[in-house]
C-alpha positions in Angstrom: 2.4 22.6 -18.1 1.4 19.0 -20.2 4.8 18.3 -20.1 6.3 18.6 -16.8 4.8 15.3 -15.9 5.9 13.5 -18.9 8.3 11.3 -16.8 6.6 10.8 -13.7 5.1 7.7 -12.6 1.4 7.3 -13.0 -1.3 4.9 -13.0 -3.7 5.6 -15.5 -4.3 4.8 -18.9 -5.7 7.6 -21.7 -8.3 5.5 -23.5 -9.4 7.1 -26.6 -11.2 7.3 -30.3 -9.4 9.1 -32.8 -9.3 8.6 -36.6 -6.2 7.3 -36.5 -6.9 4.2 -34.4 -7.3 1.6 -37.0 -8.1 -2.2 -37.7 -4.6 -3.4 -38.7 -2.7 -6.5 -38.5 1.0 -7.9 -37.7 1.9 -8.2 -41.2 0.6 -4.5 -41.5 3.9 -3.6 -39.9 7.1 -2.4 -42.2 10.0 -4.5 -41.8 12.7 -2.2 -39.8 15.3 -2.2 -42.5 12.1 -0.2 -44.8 13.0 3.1 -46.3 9.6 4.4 -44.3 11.0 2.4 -40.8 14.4 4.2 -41.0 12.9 7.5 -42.1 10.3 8.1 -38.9 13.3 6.7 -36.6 15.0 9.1 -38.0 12.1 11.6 -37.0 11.8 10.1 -33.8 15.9 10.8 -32.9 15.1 14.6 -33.9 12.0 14.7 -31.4 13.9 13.4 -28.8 17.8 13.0 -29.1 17.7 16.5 -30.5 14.9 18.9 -29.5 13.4 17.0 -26.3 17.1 16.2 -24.7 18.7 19.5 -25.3 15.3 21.2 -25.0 16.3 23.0 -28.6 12.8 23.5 -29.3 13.5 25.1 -32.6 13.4 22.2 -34.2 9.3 21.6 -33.5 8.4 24.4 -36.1 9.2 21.9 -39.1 8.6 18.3 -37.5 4.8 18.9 -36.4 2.1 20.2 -38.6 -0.1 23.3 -37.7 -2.7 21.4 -36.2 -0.5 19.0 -34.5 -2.4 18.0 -30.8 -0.6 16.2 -28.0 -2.7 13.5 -25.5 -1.3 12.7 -21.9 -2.5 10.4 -19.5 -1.9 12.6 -16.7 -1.4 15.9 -17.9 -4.1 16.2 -20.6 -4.9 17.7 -23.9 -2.2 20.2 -25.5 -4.8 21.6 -28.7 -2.0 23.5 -30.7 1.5 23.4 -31.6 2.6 26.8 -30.1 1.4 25.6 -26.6 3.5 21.7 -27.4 6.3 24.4 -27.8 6.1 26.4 -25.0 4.8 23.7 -22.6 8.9 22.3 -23.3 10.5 25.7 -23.2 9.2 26.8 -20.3 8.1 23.8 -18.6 10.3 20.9 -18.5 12.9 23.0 -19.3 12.8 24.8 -16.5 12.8 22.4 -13.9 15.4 21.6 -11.2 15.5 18.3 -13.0 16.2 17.6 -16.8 14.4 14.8 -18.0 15.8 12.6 -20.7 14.0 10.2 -23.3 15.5 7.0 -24.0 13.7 4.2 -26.5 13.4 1.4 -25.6 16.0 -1.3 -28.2 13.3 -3.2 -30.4 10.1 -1.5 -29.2 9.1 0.5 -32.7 6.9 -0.3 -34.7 6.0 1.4 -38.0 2.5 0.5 -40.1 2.0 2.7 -43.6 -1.3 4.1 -44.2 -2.7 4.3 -47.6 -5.1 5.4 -49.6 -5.9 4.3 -53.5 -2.3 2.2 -52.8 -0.3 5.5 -52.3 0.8 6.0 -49.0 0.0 8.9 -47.3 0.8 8.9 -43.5 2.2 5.9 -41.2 1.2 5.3 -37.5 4.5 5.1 -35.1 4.1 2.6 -31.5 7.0 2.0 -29.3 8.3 2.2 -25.6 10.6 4.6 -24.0 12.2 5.0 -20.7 12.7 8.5 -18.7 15.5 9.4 -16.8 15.9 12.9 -14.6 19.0 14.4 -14.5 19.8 17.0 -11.3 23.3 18.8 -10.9 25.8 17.5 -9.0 23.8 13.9 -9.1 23.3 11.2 -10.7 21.0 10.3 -13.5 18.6 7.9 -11.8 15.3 6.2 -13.5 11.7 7.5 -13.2 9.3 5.8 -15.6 8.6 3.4 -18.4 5.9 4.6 -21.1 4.2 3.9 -24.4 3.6 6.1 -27.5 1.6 6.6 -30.5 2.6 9.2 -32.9 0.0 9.5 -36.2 2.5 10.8 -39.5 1.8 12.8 -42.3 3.2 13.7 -45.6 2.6 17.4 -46.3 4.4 18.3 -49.7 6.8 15.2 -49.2 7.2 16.3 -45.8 6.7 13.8 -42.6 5.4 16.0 -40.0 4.3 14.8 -36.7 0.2 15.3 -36.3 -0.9 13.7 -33.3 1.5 12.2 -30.2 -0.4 10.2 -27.4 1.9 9.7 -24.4 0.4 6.9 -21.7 1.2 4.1 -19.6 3.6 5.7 -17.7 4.7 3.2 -15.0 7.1 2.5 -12.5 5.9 -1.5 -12.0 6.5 -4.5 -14.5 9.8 -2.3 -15.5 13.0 -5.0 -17.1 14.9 -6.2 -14.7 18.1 -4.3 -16.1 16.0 -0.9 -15.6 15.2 -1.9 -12.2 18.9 -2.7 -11.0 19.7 0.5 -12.6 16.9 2.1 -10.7 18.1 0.3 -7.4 21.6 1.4 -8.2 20.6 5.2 -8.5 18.8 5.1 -5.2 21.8 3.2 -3.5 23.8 6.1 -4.5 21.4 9.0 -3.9 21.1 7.8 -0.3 24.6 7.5 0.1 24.7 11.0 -1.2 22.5 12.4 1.6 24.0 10.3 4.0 20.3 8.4 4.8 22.0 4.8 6.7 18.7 3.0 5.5 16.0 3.5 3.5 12.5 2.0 3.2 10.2 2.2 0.2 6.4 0.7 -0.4 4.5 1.1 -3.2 0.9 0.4 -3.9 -1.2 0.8 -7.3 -4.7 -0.3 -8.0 -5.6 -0.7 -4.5 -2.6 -3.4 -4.3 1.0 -3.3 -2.8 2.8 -3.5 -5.9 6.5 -3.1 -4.6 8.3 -3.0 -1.6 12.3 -2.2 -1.4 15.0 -1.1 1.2 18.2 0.1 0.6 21.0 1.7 2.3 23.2 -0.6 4.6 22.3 -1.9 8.6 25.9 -1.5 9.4 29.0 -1.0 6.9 28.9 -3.7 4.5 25.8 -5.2 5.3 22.9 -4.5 2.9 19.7 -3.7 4.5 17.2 -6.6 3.9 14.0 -6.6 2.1 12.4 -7.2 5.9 14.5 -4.5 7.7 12.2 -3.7 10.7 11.6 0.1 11.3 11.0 1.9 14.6 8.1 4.1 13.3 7.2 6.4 15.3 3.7 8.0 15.3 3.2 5.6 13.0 1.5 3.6 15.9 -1.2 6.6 15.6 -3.3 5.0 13.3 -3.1 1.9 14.2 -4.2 2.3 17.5 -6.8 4.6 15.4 -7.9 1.8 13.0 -7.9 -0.6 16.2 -10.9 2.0 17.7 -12.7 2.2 14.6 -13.0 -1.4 13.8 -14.6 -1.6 17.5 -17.0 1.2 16.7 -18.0 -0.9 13.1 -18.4 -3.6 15.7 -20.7 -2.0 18.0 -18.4 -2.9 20.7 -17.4 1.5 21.3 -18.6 4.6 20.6 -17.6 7.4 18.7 -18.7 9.9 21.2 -19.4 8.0 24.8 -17.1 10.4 27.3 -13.9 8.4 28.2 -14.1 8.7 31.5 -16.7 6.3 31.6 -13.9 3.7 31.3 -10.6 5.8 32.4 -9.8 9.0 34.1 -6.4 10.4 34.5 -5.2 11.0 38.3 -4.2 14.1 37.1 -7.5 15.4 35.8 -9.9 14.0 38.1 -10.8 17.7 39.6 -10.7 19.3 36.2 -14.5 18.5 35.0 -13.5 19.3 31.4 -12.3 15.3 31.3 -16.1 13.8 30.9 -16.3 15.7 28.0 -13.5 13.7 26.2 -14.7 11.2 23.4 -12.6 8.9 21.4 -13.6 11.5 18.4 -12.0 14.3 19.8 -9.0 11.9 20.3 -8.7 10.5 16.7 -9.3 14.3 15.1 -6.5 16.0 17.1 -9.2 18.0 19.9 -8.2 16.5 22.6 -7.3 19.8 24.1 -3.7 17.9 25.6 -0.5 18.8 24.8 1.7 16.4 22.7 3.2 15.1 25.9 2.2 15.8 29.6 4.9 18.0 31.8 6.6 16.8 34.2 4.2 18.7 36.7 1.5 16.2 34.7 -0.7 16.0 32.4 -3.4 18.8 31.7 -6.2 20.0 29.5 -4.8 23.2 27.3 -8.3 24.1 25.8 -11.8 22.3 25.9 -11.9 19.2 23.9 -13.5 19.3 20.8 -13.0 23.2 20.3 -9.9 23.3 18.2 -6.9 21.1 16.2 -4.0 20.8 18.4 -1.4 17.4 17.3 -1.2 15.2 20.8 0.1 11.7 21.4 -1.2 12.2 25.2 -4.2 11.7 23.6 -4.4 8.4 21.5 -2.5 6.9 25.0 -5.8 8.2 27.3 -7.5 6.2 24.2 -5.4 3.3 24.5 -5.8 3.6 28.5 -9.8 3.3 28.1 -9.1 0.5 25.6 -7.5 -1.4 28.0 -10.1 -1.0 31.0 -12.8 -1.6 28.7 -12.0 -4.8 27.3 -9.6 -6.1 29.9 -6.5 -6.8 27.8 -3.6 -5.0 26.2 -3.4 -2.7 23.2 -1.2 -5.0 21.5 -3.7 -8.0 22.2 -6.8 -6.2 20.8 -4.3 -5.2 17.7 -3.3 -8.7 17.1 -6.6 -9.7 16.5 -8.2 -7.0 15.2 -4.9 -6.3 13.0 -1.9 -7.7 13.2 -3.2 -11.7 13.3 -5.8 -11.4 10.0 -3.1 -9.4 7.6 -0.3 -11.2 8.2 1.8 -8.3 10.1 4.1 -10.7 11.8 6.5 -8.6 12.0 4.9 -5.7 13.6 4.5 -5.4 17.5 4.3 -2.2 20.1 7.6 -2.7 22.0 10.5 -5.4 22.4 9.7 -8.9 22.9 11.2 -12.2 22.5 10.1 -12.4 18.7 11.8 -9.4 18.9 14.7 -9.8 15.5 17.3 -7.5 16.7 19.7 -8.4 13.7 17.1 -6.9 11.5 16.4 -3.6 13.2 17.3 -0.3 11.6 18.8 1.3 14.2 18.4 5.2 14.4 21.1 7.9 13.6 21.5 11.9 13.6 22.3 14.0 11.1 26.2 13.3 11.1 25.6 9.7 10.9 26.0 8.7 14.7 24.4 6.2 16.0 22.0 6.8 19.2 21.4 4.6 22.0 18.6 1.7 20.9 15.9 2.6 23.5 13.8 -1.1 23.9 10.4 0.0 25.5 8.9 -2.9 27.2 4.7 -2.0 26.6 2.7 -0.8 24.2 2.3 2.8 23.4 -0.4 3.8 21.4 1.1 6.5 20.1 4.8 5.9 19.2 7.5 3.3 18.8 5.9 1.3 16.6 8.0 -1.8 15.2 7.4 -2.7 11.8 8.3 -3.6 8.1 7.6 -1.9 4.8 5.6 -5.0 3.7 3.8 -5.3 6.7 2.6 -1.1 6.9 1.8 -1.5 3.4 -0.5 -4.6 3.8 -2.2 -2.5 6.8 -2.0 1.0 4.4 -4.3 -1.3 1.9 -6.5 -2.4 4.0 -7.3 1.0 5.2 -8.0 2.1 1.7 -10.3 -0.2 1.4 -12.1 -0.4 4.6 -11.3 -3.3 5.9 -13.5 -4.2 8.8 -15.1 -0.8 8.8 -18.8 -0.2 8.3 -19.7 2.2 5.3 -20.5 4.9 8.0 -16.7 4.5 9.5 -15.3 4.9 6.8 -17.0 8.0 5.8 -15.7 9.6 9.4 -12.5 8.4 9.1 -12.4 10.3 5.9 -14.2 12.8 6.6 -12.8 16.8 7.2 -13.0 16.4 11.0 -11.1 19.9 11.7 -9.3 22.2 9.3 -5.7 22.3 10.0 -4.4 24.2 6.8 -5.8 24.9 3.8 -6.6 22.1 2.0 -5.7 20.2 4.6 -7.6 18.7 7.6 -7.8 16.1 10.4 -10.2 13.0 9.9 -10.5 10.1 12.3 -7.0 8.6 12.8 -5.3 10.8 9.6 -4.7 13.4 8.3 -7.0 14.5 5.3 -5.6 16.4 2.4 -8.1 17.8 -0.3 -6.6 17.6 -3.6 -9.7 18.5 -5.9 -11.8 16.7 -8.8 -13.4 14.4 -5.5 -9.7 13.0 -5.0 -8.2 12.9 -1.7 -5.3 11.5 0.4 -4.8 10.0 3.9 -1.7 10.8 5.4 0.4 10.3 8.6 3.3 10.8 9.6 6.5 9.6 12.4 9.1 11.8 13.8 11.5 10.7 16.5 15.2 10.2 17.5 16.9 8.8 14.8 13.3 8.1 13.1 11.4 9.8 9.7 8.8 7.8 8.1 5.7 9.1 6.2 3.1 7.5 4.1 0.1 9.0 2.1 -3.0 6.6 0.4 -5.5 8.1 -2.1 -8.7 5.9 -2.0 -10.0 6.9 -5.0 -7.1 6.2 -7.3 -6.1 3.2 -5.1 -2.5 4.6 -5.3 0.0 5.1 -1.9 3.2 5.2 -1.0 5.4 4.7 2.9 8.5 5.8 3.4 10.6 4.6 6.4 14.1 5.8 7.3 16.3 5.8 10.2 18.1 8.9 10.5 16.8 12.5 11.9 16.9 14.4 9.2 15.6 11.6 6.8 12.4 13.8 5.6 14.9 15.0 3.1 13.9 12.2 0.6 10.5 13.1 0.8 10.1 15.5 -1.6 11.2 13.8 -5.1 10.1 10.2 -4.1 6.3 12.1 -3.2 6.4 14.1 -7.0 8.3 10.6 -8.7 5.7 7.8 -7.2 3.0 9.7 -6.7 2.7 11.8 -9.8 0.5 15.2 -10.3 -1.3 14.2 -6.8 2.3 14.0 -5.4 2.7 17.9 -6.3 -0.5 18.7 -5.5 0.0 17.4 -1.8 3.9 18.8 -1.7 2.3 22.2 -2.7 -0.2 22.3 0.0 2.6 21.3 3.1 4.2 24.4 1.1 1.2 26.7 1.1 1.1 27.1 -2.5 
């Protein structure tokens, strides 16, 4: 499908040789009011305002020559003009969304070519903007891009021979295309009734862009530094907390736990010295999410098999603490918190505590639940914190901040398989998504609470996603494909099992 991605966000850029790409010149450019300028905008309308907009395909046959090829910086190489066709009929066209192709005012740029003074074909540049359209919503923004289109005449014909399609971007976007892409989301969350929203973006390794919308209350726009309960987001960064100790060589990987803590409730079960922070960051504890309230007990030998538990990160944190004599949140404020500039992240309510700024939690009708204010760190859940500040720590995990070469390589690594595709490193969840790329994920589920983030160290992309409301994973799926590009559907098809 080298289409269907046409108006996706993406990072890279298609570099390429071609003999097209020529030494030219400003002055090389036709002036806009040109016969030859008003003819191949003219051509450019019918590609887009006509065949690509309405997805009237019939008018391809005549505007691109025989051997016409078509270059994407995400989607590839489309080598004939039968596959252009199709890839458009039954691509794009049959999505749940319909793109639309808007240039950008001022943006094209013609040059002639010529040969023996007669001119024979013409290079096209210029910028265009991509909208989606879904029924029953609103159009809302998706990308920014730049093309190159190579012209011939054929029997004093302009057909279209080669079409590069690249840059597409969601950063360094005009200011007017950004409110209009605030405005969308304001009204696409309003739509699915989502209180507030929180959105981070990162490209190149880098936060690039942090938003919130939605409202705190009615009539009060969330702010920029709306703090987030975030549930199991705490995970990793009780996780990351552990591994910097272990690039330390102040912990162990796979020193027994009960060196340093033993539960009350397992002291006659012998199973507990076999516990090692490893088993706890890959999900083989052998607990149960939480303990009953007959206590806490071992469902299977630790280390034998995946099973998701918050009981065990809090043994961690437990053995932490008697380790190094001090509190989770301590050990995270200077291994964490202190060095990137998280100040406004902490493990339960204190007096730094900014209530006025908190994103308080909601169910699926919009009601507003109780605001539970735990009073000590839980390594595990209830994690307080703002877009900015998760995506400062999100970048530093990408690039291994603090963690020895061999750390990061376990952290990363496919600890235990937990779908396919999918599996359980140190800390995060590993998904596999071919060609030696891969994303770290995690995710936070409470009361009133969805957030989810994903970071793919290769590409140095990621994206977070906060919201306050129970049934806020509903955004998930077009802001993954929109930010995240082909690796977005690539990791929505394997939570799908496609």
């Amino acid at each position: 499908m080298p289409m269907t991605d046409l108006f996706k966000p993406v990072r890279f850029f298609l570099f390429f040789t071609s003999v097209f790409f020529f030494t030219t010149n400003a002055k090389a450019q036709v002036d806009d009011g040109s016969e030859l300028f008003k003819t191949l905008q003219a051509k450019d309308s019918l590609i887009f305002d006509i065949s690509f907009n309405t997805c009237d395909v019939s008018q391809f046959e005549n505007l691109l020559t025989s051997d016409f090829e078509f270059y994407h910086d995400i989607s590839g190489i489309t080598k004939t003009r039968a596959a252009f066709i199709e890839s458009i009929r039954n691509g794009i066209c049959n999505l749940d969304y319909k793109p639309r192709r808007e240039l950008v005012e001022g943006s094209l740029q013609v040059f002639p070519l010529k040969q023996n003074g007669k001119v024979y074909g013409a290079i096209q540049t210029g910028k265009h903007r991509f909208f989606a359209i879904e029924k029953n919503k609103p159009e809302y923004f998706t990308s920014v891009a730049r093309f190159t289109h190579l012209w011939l005449l054929e029997n004093g014909t302009w057909k279209l021979k080669r079409a590069l399609s690249y840059d597409h971007l969601t950063k360094d976007i005009p200011a007017e295309q950004n409110n209009l892409a605030d405005a969308a989301m304001e009204q696409w969350i309003r739509e699915l009734n989502v209180p507030a929203l929180g959105l981070g973006i990162i490209r190149e390794g880098k936060l690039k862009q942090v938003k919130v919308y939605g409202e705190l209350s009615k009539g009060e726009p969330a702010p920029y530094n709306t703090i987030f309960n975030a549930a199991s987001l705490a995970k990793p960064v009780t996780a990351m907390v552990a591994l910097k100790l272990v690039s330390m060589g102040k912990w162990s990987l796979d020193e027994p736990l009960h060196k340093y803590w033993t539960d009350p409730d397992l002291k006659k079960d012998p199973r507990h010295k076999k516990l090692t922070t490893r088993h706890v960051l890959s999900q083989q504890s052998g607990f149960p999410n939480w303990r009953s309230d007959s206590g806490l007990a071992f469902e299977f030998d630790p280390g034998t098999k995946y099973q998701y538990s918050g009981e065990g990160i809090e043994y961690l944190r437990k053995a932490l603490e008697k380790k190094f004599k001090t509190t989770l949140d301590k050990l995270a404020a200077t291994l964490l918190f202190e060095p990137l500039q998280m100040t406004d992240t902490r493990f339960f309510w204190d007096e730094k505590m900014n209530e006025s700024r908190f994103a308080k939690w909601h169910n699926a009708e919009g009601k507003l639940y109780e605001t539970y204010k735990n009073k000590s760190a839980n390594g595990a859940d209830d994690l307080l914190t703002t877009v900015e500040d998760y995506g400062r720590f999100l970048v530093s995990v990408m690039q291994g901040e603090g963690l020895s070469e061999e750390v990061f390589r376990e952290m990363t690594s496919q600890q235990v398989k937990t779908k396919e595709d999918k599996y359980f490193g140190l800390g995060w969840e590993v998904y596999d998504l071919g060609n030696g790329e891969y994303a770290l994920s995690h995710g936070g589920a409470d009361k009133g609470v969805q957030a989810l983030v994903f970071i793919l160290p290769e590409s140095g992309d990621g994206l977070l996603i906060f919201t306050n409301v129970d049934d806020g994973y509903k955004v998930y799926e077009r802001l993954i494909k929109t930010h995240l590009g082909a690796n977005g559907q690539k990791l929505f098809d394997i939570e799908m099992g496609n």
